[in-house]
C-alpha positions in Angstrom: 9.4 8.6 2.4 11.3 4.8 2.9 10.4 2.0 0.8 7.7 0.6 3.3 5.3 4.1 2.9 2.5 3.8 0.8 2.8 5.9 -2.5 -0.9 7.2 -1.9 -1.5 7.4 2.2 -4.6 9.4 1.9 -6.1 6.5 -0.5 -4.6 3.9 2.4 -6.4 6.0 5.2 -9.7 5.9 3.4 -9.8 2.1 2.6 -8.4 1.2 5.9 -11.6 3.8 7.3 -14.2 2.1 5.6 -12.8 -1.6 6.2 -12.6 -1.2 10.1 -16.5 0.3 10.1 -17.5 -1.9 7.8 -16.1 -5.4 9.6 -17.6 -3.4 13.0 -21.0 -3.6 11.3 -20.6 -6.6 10.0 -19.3 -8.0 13.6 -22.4 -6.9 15.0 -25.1 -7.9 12.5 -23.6 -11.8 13.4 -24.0 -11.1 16.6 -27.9 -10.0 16.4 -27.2 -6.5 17.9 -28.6 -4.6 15.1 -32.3 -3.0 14.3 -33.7 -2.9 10.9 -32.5 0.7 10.3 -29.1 -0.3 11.1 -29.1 -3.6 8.6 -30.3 -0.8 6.5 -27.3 1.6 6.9 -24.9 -1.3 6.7 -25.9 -2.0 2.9 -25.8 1.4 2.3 -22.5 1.7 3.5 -21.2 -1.6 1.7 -22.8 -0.3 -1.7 -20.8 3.2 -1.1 -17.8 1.3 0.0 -17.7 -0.9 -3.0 -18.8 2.2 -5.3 -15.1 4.2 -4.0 -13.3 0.5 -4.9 -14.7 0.5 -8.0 -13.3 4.1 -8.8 -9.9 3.0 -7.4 -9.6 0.1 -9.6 -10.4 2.0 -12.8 -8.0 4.6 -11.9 -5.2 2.7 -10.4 -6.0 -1.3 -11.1 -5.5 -3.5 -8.0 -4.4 -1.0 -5.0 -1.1 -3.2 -3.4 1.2 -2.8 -1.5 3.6 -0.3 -3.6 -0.1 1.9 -3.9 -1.3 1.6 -0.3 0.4 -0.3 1.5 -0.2 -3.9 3.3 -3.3 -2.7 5.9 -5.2 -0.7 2.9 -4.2 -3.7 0.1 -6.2 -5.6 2.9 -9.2 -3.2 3.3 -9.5 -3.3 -0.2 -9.8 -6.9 -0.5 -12.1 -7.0 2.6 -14.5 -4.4 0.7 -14.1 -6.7 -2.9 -15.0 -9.5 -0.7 -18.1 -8.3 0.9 -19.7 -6.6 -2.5 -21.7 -9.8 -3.1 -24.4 -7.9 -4.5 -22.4 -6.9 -7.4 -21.1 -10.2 -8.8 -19.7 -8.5 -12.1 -17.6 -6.1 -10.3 -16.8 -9.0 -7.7 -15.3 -11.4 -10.4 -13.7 -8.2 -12.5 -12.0 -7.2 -8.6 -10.3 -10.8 -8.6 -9.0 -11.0 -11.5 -7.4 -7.9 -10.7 -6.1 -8.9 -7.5 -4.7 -11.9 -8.7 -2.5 -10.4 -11.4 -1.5 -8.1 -8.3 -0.5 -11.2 -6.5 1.2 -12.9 -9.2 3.3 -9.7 -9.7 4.1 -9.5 -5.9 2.3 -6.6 -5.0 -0.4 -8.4 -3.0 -1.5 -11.9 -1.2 -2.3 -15.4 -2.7 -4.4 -16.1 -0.3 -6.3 -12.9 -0.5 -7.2 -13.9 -3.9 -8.5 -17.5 -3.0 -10.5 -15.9 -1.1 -11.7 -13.8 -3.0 -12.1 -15.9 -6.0 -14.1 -18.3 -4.5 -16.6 -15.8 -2.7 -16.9 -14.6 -7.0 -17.1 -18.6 -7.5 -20.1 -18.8 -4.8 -21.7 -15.6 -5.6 -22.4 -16.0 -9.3 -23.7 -20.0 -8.3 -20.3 -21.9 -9.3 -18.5 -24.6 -7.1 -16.2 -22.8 -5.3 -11.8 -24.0 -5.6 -10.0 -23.1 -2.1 -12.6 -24.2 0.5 -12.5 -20.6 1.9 -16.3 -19.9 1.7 -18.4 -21.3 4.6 -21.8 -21.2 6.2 -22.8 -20.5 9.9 -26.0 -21.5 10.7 -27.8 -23.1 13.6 -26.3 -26.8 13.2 -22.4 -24.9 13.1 -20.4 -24.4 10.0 -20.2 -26.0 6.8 -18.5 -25.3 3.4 -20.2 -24.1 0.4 -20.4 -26.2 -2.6 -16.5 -27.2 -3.5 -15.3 -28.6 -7.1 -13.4 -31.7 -6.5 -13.0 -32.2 -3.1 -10.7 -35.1 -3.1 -7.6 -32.3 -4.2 -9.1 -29.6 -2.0 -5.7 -29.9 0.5 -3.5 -29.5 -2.6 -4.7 -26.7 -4.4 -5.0 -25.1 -1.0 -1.7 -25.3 -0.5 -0.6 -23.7 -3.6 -1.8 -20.0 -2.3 -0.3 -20.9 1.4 -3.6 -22.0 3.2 -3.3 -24.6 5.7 -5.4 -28.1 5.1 -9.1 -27.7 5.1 -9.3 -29.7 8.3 -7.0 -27.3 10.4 -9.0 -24.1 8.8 -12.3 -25.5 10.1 -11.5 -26.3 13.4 -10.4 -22.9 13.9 -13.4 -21.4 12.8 -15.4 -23.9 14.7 -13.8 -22.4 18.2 -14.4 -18.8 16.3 -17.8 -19.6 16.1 -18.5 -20.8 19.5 -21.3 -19.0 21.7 -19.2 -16.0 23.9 -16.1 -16.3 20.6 -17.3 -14.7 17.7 -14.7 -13.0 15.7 -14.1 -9.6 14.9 -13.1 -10.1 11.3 -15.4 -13.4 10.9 -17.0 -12.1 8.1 -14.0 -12.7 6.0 -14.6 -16.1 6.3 -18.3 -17.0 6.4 -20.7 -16.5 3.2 -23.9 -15.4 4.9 -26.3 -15.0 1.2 -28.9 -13.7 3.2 -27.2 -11.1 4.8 
């Protein structure tokens, strides 16, 4: 084992598993390919997904880098970040993550991220500027405290200014250039 391996591997295959199907389904659901039946599946799976996180962060807290390694910490912040229908565990997963990232053993910016979807899912103004709306007339931000400082606290967990971050999910968003990971970067409440 060298210093880069993940302590638990099969835990870092499963998260990684579920991420990539999960931002597959989620890829297609913004592009309109899916049926009712697949919607359906999709929540199911997202419910199960965040029902195995939950388990890992009672047994192990926050699974970083040391745990899982870098792609899994990842997954596991991409399945935190898509359990919007559980706000409680939502908020509980980011404080978690960001005691992770404050001991070096995951990213800033993964909790900004994160803590502003909690922000915007339990109704609050959201701190970063990372949560954003597609719809018809483009993308937009959701609700943001104190915009005037947005730029600086952005900067504090390594994002670039807010102007830079929308353009380039502006040209991610055009027809024909939709993402494969965009849902880690639009809050879609209906979906």
């Amino acid at each position: 084992m060298t210093a880069a391996d993940p302590l638990l591997p099969e835990l870092a295959r499963e998260l990684i598993d579920r991420a990539t199907k999960a931002a597959i389904h989620r890829a297609a659901r913004l592009r309109n390919h899916l049926d009712a039946v697949r919607l359906g599946q999709g929540r199911h799976s997202d419910h199960a997904d965040t029902k195995v996180l939950r388990r890992v962060l009672a047994e192990y807290d926050w699974p970083g880098h040391r745990l899982v390694g870098p792609d899994a910490a990842r997954a596991a912040w991409s399945i935190a970040l898509h359990s919007d229908d559980e706000p409680d565990f939502q908020r509980a997963a980011a404080i978690l993550l960001e005691r992770a990232a404050q001991a070096g053993d995951a990213r800033i910016d993964h909790w900004a991220h994160l803590h502003d979807r909690a922000l915007i899912t339990n109704g609050r103004l959201q701190e970063y500027g990372t949560q954003l709306l597609l719809n018809p007339d483009g993308v937009t931000l959701c609700p943001l405290r104190a915009p005037e400082s947005l730029d600086e606290r952005r900067a504090t967990v390594g994002l670039p200014p807010i102007t830079v971050a929308l353009e380039a999910v502006r040209r991610r968003y055009t027809v024909g250039h939709l993402a494969e990971d965009a849902s880690t970067v639009v809050f879609a409440g209906a979906a």
